[in-house]
C-alpha angles and dihedrals in degrees: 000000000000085000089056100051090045079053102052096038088047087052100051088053103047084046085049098051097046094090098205109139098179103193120230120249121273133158104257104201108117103317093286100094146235116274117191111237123265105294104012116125124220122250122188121242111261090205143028127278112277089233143298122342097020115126130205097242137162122257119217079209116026105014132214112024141126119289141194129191093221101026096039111211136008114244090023107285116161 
């Protein structure tokens, strides 16, 4: 019992030190927000954002990935 308390108060430390804040994901254009086209349906982001500025948008072609409005498409979509 006394090992399993050392554990879990070992492991909420070490979660509270490691100082990764990962953002949830928001459309980023002008505040207004991004809205899917008629009949898309949302998908959630698999990663985190790849930094400031870059918003969770639909793709005609694609589909769901990570935008900005200066560096275009993560991984390299046009």
């Amino acid at each position: 019992m006394r090992n399993a308390l050392a554990i879990a108060v070992a492991s909420v430390a070490l979660a509270s030190m490691a100082g990764c804040i990962v953002e949830p994901a928001r459309p980023y254009y002008g505040g207004g927000g991004y809205v899917a086209p008629p009949g898309v349906v949302y998908v959630a982001p698999t990663y985190a954002s790849p930094g400031p500025g870059w918003g969770w948008e639909y793709h005609a072609t694609y589909g769901w990935g990570w935008h900005h409005p200066q560096y275009g498409w993560h991984r390299g979509w046009h």
